[in-house]
C-alpha positions in Angstrom: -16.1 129.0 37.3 -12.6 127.2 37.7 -9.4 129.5 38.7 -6.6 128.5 39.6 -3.8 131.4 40.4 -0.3 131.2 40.6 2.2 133.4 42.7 5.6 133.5 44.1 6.9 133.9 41.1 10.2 136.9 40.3 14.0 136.9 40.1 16.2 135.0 42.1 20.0 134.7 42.1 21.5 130.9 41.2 21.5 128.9 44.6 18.3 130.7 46.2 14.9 130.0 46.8 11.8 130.3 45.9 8.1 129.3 46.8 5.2 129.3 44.3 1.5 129.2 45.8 -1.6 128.0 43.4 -4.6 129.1 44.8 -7.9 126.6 43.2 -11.6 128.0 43.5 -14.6 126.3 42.0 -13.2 122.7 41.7 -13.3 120.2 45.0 -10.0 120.7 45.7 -9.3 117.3 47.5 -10.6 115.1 45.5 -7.9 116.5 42.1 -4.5 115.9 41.9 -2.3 118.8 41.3 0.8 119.4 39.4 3.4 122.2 38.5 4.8 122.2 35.2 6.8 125.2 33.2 7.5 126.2 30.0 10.2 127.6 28.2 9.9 129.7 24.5 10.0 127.3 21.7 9.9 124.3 24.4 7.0 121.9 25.0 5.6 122.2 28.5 7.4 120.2 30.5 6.2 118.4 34.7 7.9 119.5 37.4 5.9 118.0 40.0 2.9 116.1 41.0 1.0 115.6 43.6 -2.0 113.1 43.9 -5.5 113.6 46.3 -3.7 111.0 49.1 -0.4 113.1 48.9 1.5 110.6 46.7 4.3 112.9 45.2 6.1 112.8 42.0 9.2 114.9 41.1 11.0 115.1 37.1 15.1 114.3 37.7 16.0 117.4 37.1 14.3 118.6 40.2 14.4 115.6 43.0 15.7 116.8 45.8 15.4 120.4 45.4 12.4 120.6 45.0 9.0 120.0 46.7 5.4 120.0 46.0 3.0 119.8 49.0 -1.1 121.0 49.5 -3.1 122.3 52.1 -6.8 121.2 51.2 -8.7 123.5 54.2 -6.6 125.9 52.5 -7.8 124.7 48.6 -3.6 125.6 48.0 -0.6 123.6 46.2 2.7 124.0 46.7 6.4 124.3 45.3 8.9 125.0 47.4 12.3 125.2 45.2 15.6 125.4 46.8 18.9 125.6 45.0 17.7 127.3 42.3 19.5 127.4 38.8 19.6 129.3 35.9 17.8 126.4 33.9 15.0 126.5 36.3 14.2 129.8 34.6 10.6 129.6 33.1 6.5 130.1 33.4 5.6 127.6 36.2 1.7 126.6 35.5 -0.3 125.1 37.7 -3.1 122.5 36.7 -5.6 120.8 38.4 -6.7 117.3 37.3 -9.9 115.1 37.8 -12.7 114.4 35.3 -10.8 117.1 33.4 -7.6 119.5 33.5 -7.1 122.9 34.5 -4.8 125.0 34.3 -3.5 128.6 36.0 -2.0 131.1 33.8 1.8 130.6 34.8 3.9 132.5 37.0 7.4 133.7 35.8 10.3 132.3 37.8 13.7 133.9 36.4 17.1 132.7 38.3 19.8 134.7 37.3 22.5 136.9 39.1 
């Protein structure tokens, strides 16, 4: 059975930080790329950031060069390190997993505010 689970998730005042762990069990881990992505109410889901089996990053604009997506294979473990948090960062950060098919986490809720 696949799982992925999110954490690292809460509130955080504007211009803080914040690191989300996704933890990926019964999938080979090294051999999927992984992404973050969030969600807003009445918005589509949206990527934040990807990362590809060789480490080959990909960031949306709203996001490059605050944040950063890295992976640990021993550890089976993406990333997202987000710094300079703002109040539009606010929103359930999902984690999938793709290969031969997608998986998904069931979201972590990130809220910057003061």
């Amino acid at each position: 059975q696949v799982q992925l689970v999110e954490s690292g998730g809460g509130l955080v005042q504007p211009g803080g930080s914040l690191r989300l762990s996704c933890a990926a069990s019964g999938i080979i881990f090294n051999i999927h790329a992984m992404g973050w992505y969030r969600q807003t109410p009445g918005k589509q889901r949206e990527l934040v950031a990807t990362i590809t089996s060789g480490g080959t990053t990909n960031y949306a604009d709203s996001v490059k060069g605050r944040f950063t997506i890295s992976r640990d294979n021993a550890e089976n473990t993406v990333y997202l390190q987000m710094n300079s948090l703002k109040s539009e960062d606010t929103a359930v950060y999902y984690c999938k997993a793709s290969w031969l098919n997608n998986y998904w986490g069931q979201g972590t809720q990130v809220t910057v505010s003061s």
